[in-house]
VEXDREN-2710 file (C-alpha; in Angstrom, 1 decimal):
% VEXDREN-2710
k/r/px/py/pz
1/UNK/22.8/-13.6/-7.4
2/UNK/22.2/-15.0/-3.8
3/UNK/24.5/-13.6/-1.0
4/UNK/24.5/-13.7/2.4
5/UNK/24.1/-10.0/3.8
6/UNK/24.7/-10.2/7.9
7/UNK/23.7/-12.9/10.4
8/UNK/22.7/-13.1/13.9
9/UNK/22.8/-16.4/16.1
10/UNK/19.1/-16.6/15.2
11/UNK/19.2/-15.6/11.2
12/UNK/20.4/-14.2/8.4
13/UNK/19.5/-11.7/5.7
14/UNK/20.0/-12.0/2.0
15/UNK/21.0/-9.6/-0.9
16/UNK/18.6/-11.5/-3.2
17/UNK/15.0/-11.7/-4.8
18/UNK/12.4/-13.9/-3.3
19/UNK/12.7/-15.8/-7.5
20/UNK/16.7/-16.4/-7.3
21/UNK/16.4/-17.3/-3.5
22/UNK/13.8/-20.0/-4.1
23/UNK/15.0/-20.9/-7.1
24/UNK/18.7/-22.0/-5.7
25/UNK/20.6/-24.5/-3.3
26/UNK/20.1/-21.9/-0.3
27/UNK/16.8/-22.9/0.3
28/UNK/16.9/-26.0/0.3
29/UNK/18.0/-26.6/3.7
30/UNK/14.7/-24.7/5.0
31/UNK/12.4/-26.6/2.4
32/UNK/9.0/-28.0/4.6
33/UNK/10.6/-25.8/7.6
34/UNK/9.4/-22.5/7.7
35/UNK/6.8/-22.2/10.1
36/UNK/5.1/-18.5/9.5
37/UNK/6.0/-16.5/5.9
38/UNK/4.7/-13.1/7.4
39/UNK/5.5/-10.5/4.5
40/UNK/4.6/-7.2/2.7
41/UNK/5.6/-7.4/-1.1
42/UNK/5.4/-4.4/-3.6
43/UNK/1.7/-3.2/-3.9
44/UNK/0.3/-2.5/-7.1
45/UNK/0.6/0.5/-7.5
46/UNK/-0.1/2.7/-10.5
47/UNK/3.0/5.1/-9.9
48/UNK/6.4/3.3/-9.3
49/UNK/8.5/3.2/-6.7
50/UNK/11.9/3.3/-6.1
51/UNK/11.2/-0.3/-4.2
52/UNK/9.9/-1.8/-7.6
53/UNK/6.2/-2.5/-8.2
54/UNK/4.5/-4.1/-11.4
55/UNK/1.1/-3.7/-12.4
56/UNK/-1.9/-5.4/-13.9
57/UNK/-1.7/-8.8/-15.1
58/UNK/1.9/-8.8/-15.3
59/UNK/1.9/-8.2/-10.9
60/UNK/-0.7/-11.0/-10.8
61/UNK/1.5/-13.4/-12.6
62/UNK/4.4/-12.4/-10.9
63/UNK/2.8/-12.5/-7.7
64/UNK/1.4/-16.3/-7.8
65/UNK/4.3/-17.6/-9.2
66/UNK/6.1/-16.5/-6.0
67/UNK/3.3/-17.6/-3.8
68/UNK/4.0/-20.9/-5.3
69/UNK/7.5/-21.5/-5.1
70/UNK/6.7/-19.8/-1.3
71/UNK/4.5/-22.6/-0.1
72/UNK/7.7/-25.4/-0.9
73/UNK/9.3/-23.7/2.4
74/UNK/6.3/-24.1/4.5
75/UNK/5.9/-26.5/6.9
76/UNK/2.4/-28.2/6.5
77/UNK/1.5/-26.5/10.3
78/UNK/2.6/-23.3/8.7
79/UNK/1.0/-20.1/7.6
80/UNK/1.4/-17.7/4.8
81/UNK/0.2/-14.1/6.1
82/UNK/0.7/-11.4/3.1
83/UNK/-0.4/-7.4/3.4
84/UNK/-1.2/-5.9/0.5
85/UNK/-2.2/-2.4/0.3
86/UNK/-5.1/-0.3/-2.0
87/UNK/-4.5/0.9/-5.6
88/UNK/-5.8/3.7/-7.5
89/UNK/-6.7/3.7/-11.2
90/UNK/-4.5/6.4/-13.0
91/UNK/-5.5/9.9/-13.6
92/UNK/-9.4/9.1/-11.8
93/UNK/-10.8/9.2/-8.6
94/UNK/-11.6/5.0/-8.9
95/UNK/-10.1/2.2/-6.8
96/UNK/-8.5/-0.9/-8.9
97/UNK/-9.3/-3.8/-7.8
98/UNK/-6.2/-5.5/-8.9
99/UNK/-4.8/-6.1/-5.3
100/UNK/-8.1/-8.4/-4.5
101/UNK/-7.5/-9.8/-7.4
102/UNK/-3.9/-10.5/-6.5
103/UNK/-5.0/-12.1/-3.2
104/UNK/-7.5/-14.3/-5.4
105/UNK/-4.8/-15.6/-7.7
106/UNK/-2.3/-16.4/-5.1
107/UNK/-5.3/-18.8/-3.9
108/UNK/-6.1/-20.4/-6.8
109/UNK/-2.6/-20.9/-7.7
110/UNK/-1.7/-22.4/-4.7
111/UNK/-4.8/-24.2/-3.3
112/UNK/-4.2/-22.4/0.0
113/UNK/-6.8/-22.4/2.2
114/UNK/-7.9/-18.4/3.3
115/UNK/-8.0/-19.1/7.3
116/UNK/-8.9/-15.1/7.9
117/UNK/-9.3/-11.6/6.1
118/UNK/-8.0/-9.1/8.1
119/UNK/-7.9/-5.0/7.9
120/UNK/-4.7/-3.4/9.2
121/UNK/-6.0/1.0/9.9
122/UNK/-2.9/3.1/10.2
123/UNK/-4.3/6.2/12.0
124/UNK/-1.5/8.4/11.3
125/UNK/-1.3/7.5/7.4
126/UNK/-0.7/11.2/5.6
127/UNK/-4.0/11.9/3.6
128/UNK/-3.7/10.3/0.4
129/UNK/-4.1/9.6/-2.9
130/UNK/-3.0/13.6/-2.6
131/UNK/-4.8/14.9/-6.0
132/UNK/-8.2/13.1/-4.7
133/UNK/-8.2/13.6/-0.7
134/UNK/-6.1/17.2/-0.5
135/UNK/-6.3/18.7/-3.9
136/UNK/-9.8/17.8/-5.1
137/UNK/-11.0/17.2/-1.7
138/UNK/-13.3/14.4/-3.2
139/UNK/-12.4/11.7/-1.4
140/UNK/-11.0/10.1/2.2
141/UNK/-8.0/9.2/3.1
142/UNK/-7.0/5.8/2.5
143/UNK/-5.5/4.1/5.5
144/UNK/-6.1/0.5/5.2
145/UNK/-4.1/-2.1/3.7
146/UNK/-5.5/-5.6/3.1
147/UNK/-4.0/-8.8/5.2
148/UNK/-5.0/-12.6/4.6
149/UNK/-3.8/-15.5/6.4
150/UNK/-3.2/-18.5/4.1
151/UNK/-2.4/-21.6/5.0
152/UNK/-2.0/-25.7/3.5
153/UNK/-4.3/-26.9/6.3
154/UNK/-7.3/-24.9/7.9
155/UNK/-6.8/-26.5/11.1
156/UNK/-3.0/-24.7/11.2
157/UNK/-2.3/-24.6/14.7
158/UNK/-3.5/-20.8/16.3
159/UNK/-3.9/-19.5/19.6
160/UNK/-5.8/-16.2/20.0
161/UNK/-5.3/-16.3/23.4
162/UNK/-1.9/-15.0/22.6
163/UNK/-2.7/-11.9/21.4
164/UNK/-5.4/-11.0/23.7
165/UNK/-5.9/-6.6/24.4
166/UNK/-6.6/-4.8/27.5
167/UNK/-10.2/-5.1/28.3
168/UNK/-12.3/-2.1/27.8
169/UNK/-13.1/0.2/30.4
170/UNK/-17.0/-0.9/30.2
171/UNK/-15.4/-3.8/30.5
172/UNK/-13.6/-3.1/32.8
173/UNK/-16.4/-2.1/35.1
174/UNK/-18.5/-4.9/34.3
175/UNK/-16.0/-7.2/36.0
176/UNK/-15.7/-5.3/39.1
177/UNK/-19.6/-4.9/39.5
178/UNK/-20.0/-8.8/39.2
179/UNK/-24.1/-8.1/37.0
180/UNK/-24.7/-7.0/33.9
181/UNK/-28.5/-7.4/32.1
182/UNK/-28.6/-10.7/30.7
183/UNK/-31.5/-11.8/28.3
184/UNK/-32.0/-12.0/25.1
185/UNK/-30.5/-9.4/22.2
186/UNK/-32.0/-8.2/19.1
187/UNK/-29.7/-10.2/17.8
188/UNK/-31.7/-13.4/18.8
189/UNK/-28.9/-14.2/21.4
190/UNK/-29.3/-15.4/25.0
191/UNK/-26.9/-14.3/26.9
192/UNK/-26.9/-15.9/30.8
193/UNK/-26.3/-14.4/33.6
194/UNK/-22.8/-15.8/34.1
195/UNK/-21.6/-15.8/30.4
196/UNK/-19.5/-12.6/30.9
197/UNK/-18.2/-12.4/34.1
198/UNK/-14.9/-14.3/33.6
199/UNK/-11.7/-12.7/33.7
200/UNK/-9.8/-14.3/30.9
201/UNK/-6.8/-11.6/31.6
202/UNK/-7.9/-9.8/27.8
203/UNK/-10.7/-9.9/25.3
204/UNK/-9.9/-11.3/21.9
205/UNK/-9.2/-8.6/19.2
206/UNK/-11.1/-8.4/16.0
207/UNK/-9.4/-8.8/12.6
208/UNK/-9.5/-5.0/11.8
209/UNK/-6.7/-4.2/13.5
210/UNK/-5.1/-0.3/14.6
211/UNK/-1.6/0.1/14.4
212/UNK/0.9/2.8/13.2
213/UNK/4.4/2.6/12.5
214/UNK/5.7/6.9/13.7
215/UNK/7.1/5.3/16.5
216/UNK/8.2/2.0/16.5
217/UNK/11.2/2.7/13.8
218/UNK/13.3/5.1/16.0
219/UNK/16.6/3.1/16.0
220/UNK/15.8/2.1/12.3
221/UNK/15.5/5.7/11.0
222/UNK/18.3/7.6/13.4
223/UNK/20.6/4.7/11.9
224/UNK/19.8/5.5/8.3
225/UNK/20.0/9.0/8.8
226/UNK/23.6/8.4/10.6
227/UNK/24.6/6.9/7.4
228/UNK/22.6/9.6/5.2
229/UNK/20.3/7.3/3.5
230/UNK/16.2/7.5/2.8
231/UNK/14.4/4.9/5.5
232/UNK/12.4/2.5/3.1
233/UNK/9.0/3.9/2.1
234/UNK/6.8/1.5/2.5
235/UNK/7.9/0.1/6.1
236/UNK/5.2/-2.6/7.6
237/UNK/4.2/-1.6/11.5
238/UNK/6.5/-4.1/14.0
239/UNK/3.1/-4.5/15.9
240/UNK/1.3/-5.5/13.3
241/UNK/4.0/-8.4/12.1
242/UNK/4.5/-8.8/16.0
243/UNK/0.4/-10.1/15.8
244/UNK/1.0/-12.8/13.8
245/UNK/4.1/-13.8/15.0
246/UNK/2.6/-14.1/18.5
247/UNK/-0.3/-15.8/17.1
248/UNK/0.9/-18.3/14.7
249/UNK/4.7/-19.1/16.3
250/UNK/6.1/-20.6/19.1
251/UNK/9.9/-20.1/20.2
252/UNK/12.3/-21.4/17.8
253/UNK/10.0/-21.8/14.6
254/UNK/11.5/-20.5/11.8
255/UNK/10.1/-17.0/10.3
256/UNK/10.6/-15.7/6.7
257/UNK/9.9/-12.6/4.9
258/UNK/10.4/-13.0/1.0
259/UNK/10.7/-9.4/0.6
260/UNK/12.5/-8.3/3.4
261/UNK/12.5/-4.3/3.1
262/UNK/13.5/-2.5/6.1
263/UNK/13.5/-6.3/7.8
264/UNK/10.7/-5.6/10.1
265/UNK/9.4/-9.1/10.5
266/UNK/13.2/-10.7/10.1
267/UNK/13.7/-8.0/13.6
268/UNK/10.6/-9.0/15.3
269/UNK/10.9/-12.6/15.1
270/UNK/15.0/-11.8/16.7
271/UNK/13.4/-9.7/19.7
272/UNK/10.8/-12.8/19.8
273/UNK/13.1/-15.6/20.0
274/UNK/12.0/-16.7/16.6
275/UNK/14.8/-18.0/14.2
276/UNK/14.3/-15.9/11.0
277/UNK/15.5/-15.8/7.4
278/UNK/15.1/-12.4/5.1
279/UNK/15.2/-11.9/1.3
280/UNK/16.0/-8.2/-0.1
281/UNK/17.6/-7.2/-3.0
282/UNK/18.1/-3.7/-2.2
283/UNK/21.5/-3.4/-0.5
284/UNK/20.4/0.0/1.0
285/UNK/17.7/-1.2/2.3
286/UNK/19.9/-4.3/3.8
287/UNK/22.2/-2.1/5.4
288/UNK/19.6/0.3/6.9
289/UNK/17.6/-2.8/7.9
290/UNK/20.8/-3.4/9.9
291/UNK/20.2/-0.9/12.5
292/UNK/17.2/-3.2/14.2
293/UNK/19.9/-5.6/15.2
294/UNK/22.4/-3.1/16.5
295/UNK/22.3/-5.4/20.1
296/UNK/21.6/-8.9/18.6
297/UNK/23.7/-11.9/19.9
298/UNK/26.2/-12.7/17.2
299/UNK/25.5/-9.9/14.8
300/UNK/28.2/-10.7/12.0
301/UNK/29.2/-9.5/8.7
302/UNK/29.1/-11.6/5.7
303/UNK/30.1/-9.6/3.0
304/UNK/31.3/-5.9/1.8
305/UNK/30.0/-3.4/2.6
306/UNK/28.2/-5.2/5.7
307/UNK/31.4/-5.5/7.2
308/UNK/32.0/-1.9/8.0
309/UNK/28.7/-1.3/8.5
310/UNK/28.3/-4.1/11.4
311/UNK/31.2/-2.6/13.5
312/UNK/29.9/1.0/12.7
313/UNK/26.6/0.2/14.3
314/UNK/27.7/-1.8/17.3
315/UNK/29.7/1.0/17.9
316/UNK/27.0/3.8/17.3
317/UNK/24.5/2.0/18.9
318/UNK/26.5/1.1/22.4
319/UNK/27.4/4.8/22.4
320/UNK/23.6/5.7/22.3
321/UNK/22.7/3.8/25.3
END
C-alpha cells in the first residue's frame, strides 16, 4: 500500500516502503527528477530492531535491489548519498564487514560512480556495543557510521564552497599577522609565501565529519512525548543531512529520502527551501516525524490519523512559542 501521509507546499510524506513506492504510479511523476537521495536505511545489524533490519546476504540483496530501482528517480546531475552504520558479529568481540560489503554491492549493482567516502563521529554516541565497551571493557566505543556519495556522473555538479567552517584559531591568527614560514614541507610541498593568506570567509572541511544529534531533535522529541510515543532510534543528525543538502542542492531541487524515519532529511530540505518527498512505512514514526513541520507553509492532512494530528500540532506548537 502507497498513501499519502501529510503535505506541505514544498512535499509530502508517504506511509509506504521505498519497494511499493518505486514500484507504483506515484513515482512516476518524479522519475529522472530527483536531484539529491540523501538517506539512512536499516543497518545491518545482528540484533533487530523495532525499525526492521535484515542481515547477511539477504540485507545485501535487499539493499541493491533498492539502490537500483532508486537511481530511475535521479536526475543524471543528481547524487545518491547513503549512511550506513558498523555491525558486530553475534556473541564476539569482531566487526562484520557486511555493511562495506553493502556499500560495494550497491556499486556494482548500479554502476554508480563513488564520488567520496566520508566518516560521520557522533561524540555523544552512548558507549557501545555494551557487552564489549562497558561490560568486558575490551573494546572502544563505536561512534562512526559510514557515508558515500554516489552518483551517475562523477562530474555531478558540487560546490564545497558551500559548506565552508569557521577558520581555526591558528588560522585565525595567521590571517591577522599577514607571514607565516613558507618553504618546503617534509611532505615535498612548496608552499609560497602568499599561498595562505587569503581570506576565502571558511576553510573547506574534511570528509570525517563531527556532528551529534542531543540537540537538534527538541521539537521532534517534546512532540512525541506530547503524544506518548518512543522518538525513532536510529534518528540521522539534521547537520549532517543539512551537509549534503547544502552541498549537492540548489533551491527548488527536489530531495528524497527512501526511508524516511523520523523525516530528518524530508525537514531539512523544508527549512532549506528544498522541495522534498519522504517514504516511511511506520505510521508512528510518520506522525512523530510530523512535529518538524509544526510551522511549515501549507501543512495539510491527507489521511486518518494525520488529520487530527496536523491540527493538534499546529495548535501545540503555536502555544509553545
Amino acid at each position: 500500500m502507497t498513501r499519502a501521509a501529510f503535505s506541505t507546499a514544498l512535499g509530502t510524506a508517504y506511509e509506504t516502503t521505498a519497494e511499493n513506492f518505486l514500484a507504483s504510479s506515484k513515482s512516476d511523476a518524479l522519475r529522472g527528477k530527483v536531484k539529491l537521495i540523501m538517506t539512512s536505511p536499516p543497518f545491518p545489524l545482528r540484533k533487530k530492531k523495532a525499525y526492521g533490519n535484515l542481515e547477511g546476504q539477504a540485507y545485501l540483496e535487499w539493499l541493491s535491489e533498492i539502490a537500483v530501482s532508486v537511481s530511475e528517480m535521479l536526475r543524471p546531475d543528481g547524487s545518491f548519498v547513503i549512511e550506513i552504520g558498523n555491525a558486530w558479529e553475534p556473541g564476539i568481540p569482531a566487526m562484520s564487514t557486511l555493511p562495506l560489503k553493502a556499500l560495494l554491492a550497491i556499486a556494482d549493482a548500479t554502476g554508480f560512480h563513488v564520488c567520496q567516502q566520508f566518516i560521520c563521529h557522533n561524540p555523544s554516541r552512548l558507549p557501545g556495543p555494551a557487552q564489549w565497551v562497558t561490560i568486558n571493557r575490551m573494546r572502544a566505543t563505536d561512534s562512526f557510521t559510514h557515508v558515500w556519495w554516489f552518483a551517475k556522473d562523477p562530474w555531478v555538479p558540487a560546490d564545497n564552497r558551500k559548506i565552508l567552517v569557521d577558520y581555526s584559531k591558528g588560522m585565525k591568527r595567521l590571517l591577522e599577522r599577514g607571514r607565516y614560514n613558507s618553504g618546503h614541507r617534509p611532505s615535498d610541498h612548496r608552499i609560497n609565501e602568499t599561498s595562505f593568506l587569503k581570506d576565502n570567509g571558511g576553510a573547506i572541511p574534511p570528509n570525517v565529519l563531527a556532528f551529534a544529534n542531543t540537540s537538534d531533535d527538541a521539537t521532534y522529541v517534546a512532540w512525541c512525548r506530547l503524544l506518548g510515543m518512543r522518538p525513532h532510534p536510529a534518528r540521522m543528525p539534521s547537520t549532517l543531512a543539512q551537509f549534503f543538502v547544502d552541498f549537492l542542492t540548489e533551491e527548488g531541487d527536489v530531495v528524497m529520502d527512501c526511508f524516511g524515519g523520523s523525516l530528518t532529511t524530508a525537514a531539512v530540505a523544508e527549512q532549506s527551501g528544498r522541495k522534498w518527498l519522504a517514504l516511511e512505512p511506520t505510521e508512528d514514526y510518520l506522525v512523530g516525524g510530523m512535529g518538524r513541520f509544526a510551522r511549515s507553509p501549507g501543512l495539510v492532512a491527507k489521511n486518518a490519523p494525520y488529520s487530527d494530528n496536523v491540527k493538534a500540532l499546529k495548535d501545540w506548537a503555536w502555544s509553545h512559542g
